[in-house]
Every structure is written in structure tokens, then in C-alpha cells.
LUMRO-228615 format. One record per residue: x, y, z of N, C-alpha, C, O in turn; residue in one letter. Coordinates in steps of 0.001 Angstrom, whole numbers, plus 500000, padded with zeros to 6 digits. Example, Ala and Ser with C-alpha at 12.3 -4.5 7.8 and 13.67 -1.06 7.14 Angstrom:
2
513190494310507800512300495500507800513200496700507800514236496681508465A512850497750507080513670498940507140512900500030507870513409501138508039S
//
This chain:
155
500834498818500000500000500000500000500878501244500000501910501182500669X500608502351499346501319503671499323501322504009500697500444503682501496X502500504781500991503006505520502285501668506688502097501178507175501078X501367506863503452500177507819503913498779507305503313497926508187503208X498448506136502943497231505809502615496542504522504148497128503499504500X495429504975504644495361504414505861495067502835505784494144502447505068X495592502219506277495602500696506383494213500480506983493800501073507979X493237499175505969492447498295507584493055497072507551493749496554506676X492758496746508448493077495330509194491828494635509937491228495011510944X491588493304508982490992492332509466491346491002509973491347490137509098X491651490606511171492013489275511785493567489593511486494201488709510910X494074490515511754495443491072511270495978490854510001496894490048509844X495509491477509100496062490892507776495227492872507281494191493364507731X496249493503506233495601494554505510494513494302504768494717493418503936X493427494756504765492663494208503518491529495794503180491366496852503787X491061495310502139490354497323500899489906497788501962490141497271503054X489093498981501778488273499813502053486545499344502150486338498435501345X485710499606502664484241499154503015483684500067502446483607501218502876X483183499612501304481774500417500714481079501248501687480692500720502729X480810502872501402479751503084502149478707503988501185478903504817500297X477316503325501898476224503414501321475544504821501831475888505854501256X474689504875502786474483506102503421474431506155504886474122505184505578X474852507728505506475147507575506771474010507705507539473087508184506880X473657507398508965473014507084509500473502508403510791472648509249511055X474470508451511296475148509696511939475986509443512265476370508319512591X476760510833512282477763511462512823478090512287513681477790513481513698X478749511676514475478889512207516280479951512946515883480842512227515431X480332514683515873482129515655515523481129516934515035480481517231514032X481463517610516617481371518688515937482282520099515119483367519920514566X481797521053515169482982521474514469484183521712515357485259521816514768X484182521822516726485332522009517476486099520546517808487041520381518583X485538519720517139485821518377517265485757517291518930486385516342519401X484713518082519286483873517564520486482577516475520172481560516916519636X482677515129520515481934513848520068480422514723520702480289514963521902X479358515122519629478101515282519872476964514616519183477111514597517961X476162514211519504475606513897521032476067512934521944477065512240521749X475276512880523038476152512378524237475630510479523624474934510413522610X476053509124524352475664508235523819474387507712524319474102506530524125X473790508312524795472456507966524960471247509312524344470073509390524705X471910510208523404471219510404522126471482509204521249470733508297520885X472930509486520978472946508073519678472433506901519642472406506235518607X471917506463520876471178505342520940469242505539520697468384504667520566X469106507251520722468121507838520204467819507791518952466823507298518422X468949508460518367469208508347516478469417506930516279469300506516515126X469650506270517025470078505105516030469098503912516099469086502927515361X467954504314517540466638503440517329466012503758516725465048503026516504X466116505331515883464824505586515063464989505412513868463984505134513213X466279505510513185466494505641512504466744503774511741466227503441510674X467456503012512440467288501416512214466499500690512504466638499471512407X465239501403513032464196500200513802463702499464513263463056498520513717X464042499932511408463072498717510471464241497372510573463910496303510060X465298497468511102466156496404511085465683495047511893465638493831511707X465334496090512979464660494701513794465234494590515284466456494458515221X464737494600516689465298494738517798466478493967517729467458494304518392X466503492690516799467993491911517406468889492946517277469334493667518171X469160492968515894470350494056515134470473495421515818471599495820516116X469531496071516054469667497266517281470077496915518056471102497590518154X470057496120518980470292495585520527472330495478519862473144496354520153X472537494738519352474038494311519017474413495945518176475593496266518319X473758496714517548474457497881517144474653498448518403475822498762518629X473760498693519378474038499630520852474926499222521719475499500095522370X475234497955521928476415497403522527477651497774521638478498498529522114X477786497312520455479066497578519720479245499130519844480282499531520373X478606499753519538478461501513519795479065501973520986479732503004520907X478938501308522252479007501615523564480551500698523617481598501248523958X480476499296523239481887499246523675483373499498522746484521499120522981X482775500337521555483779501108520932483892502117521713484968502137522312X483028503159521988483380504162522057483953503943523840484654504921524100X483884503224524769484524502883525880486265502662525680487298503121526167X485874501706524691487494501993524264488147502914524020489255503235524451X487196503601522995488178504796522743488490505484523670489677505807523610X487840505958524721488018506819525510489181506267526991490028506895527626X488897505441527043489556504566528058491007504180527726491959504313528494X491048503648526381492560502974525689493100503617524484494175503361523942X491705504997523921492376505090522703492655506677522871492309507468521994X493269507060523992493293508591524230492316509708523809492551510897523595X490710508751523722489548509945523609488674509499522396489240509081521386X487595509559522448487041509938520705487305510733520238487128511748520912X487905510970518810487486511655517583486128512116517606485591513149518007X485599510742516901484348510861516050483741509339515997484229508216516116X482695509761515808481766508234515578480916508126514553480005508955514531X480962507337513703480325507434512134479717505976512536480283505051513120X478178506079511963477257504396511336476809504921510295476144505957510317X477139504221509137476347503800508415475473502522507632475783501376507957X474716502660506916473976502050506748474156501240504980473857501846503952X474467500415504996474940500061503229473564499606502904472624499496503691X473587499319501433472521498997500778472127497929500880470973497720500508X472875496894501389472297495519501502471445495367503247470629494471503462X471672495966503864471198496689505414472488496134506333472386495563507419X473201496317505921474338496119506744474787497544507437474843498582506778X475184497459509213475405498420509432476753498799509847477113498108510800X477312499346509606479251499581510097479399500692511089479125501827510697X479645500582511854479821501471513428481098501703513168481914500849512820X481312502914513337483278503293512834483530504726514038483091505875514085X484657503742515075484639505369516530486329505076515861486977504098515486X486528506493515980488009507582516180488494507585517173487799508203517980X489658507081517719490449507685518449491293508251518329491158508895517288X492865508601519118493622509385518753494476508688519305495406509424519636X494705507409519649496011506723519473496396505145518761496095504082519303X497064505255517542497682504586516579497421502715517059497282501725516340X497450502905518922497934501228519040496883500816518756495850501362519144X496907499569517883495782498433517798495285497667518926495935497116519814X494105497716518760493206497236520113493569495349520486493992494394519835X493094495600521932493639493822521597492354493270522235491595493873522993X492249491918521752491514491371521922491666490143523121491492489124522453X491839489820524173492276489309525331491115487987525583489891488036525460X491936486887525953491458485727526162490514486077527626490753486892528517X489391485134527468488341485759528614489165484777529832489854483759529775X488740485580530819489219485375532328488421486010533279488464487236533381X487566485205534121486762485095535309487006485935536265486209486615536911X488095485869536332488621486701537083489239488483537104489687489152538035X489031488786535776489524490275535347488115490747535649487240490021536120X487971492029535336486880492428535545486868493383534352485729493622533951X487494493767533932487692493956532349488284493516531476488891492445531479X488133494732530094489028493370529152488186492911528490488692492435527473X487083492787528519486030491983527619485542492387526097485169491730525125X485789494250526456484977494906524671485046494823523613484342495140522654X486515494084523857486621493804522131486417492390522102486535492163520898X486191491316522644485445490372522496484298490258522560483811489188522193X483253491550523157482217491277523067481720492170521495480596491942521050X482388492877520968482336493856519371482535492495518254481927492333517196X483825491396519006484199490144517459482870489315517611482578488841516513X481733488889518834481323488000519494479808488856518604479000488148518001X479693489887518644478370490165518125478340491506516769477594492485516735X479534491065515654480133491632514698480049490354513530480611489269513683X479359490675512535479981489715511292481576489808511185482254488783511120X482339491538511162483544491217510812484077492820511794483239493715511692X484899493057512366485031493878513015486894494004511964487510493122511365X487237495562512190489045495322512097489034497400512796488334498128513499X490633497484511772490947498496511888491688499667511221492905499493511285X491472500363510841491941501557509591492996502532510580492591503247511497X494468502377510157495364503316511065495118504845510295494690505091509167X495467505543511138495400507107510711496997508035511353497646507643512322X497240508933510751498674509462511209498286509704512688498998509333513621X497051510384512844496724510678514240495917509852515000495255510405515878X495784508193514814495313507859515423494571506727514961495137506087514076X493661506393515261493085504755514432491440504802514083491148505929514483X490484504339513679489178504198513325489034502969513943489836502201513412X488444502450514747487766500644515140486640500590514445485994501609514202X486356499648514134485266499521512906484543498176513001485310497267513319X483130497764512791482575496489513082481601496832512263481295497988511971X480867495401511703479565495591510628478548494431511136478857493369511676X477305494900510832476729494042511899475701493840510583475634494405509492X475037492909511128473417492657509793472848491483510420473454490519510888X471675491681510370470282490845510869470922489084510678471735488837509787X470574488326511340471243487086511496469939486156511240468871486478511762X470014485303510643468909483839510403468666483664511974469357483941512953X467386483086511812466860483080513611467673481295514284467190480237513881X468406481303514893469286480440515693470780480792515118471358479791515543X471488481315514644472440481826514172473039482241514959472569483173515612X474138481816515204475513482666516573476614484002515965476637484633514909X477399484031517127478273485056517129479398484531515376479582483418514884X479857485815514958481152485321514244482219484837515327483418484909515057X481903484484516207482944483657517294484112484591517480484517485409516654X484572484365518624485779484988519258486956484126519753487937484659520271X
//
């Protein structure tokens, strides 16, 4: 890949860019303060996906919540938070942070009491990865309505 063009990474390996269809919202305002707070976005984002269906909402609001935990917690803050919505109804949750390290994904243990978010984003994600940026990284997950008995893409 050309120098300064941002990498994603799926299951650690580079791989293209994700179609996007239309957005659904965007949390950055112009002072680059994440607006609204996340329990608007869970406002916009029930009204706006409800034809999806409570499962797929329920797993967009978790992935929503434990990106943006990350970010703030491990990824020195949000940026920004982008969903959109592709044409096939697939939805891609994409939070900003502002530091470069790749998130890790940690074997579960009974005993931590964290540690879990990015297993619970691979656990209820068709395909989750990550797009580096000079200032920082995008976490990214795509979610879509599942056949009724259908599990996690596993962790």
C-alpha cells in the first residue's frame, strides 16, 4: 500500500476499504467535540434502524458503547463516531480515536473484571478490524440481521 494511505486490518492481515452506502450519523462537531452524548445516539440510532429489527439494534448499541469505551479509556479519547447504513442493510459502526495502538483482543478470564469489549464487538460483529490514521486509528465492526438460531462470528 502507498506511504500515507490508511491501512484496515481484518484478523490482522491489511485488507480494501468498506463500501459506504448512506450515513446514518455522525457524532464531531465542528470544534471536534463527540456530539451527542451516547444515549442520544442510541436515540438516532433506534429511530432511525428500527426497520432492522430489535435483534440488530440491541448488538448495534452494545458495539456503539463498547467502541466508544474503548476509545476513551485505551484510545486517548474519541474523535468521532460514524454508522452507516449500506445497501444491503448492513450496518458499520466506525469510533476515532487518537492513538495509533491496535486494540487487543484478550482471552476471557473470570477473574479480570475487564478486558472483555473487544470480544464482546468480534462475538456480536459479522467482521470487526481496523483503519490506522497518522493521528490515530478508526475501530470499525459491521453488523446485519442474522437467520433466527444463528451465533456470534465467534471469538
Amino acid at each position: 500500500m502507498p506511504s500515507g494511505v490508511p491501512r484496515e486490518y481484518v484478523n490482522g492481515r491489511a485488507v480494501a476499504a468498506r463500501p459506504v452506502e448512506r450515513v446514518v450519523a455522525t457524532l464531531v462537531d465542528a470544534s471536534g467535540r463527540v456530539r451527542p452524548a451516547p444515549g442520544d445516539l442510541r436515540r438516532v440510532l433506534s429511530a432511525d434502524l428500527a426497520r432492522l429489527g430489535g435483534e440488530v439494534l440491541g448488538r448495534v448499541h452494545v458495539v456503539c458503547a463498547e467502541l466508544l469505551a474503548n476509545a476513551q479509556v485505551h484510545g486517548g479519547g474519541v474523535a468521532a463516531v460514524r454508522v452507516h447504513l449500506t445497501a444491503d442493510d448492513a450496518v458499520c459502526v466506525e469510533v476515532d480515536d487518537r492513538d495509533p495502538a491496535l486494540p487487543a483482543v484478550l482471552d476471557f478470564d473470570l477473574e479480570r473484571t475487564g478486558g472483555r469489549g473487544m470480544v464482546l464487538v468480534a462475538a456480536l460483529s459479522e467482521v470487526w478490524g481496523v483503519s490506522t490514521r497518522s493521528e490515530g486509528k478508526t475501530v470499525w465492526a459491521v453488523l446485519r440481521a442474522r437467520p433466527a438460531g444463528a451465533g456470534g462470528a465467534g471469538v
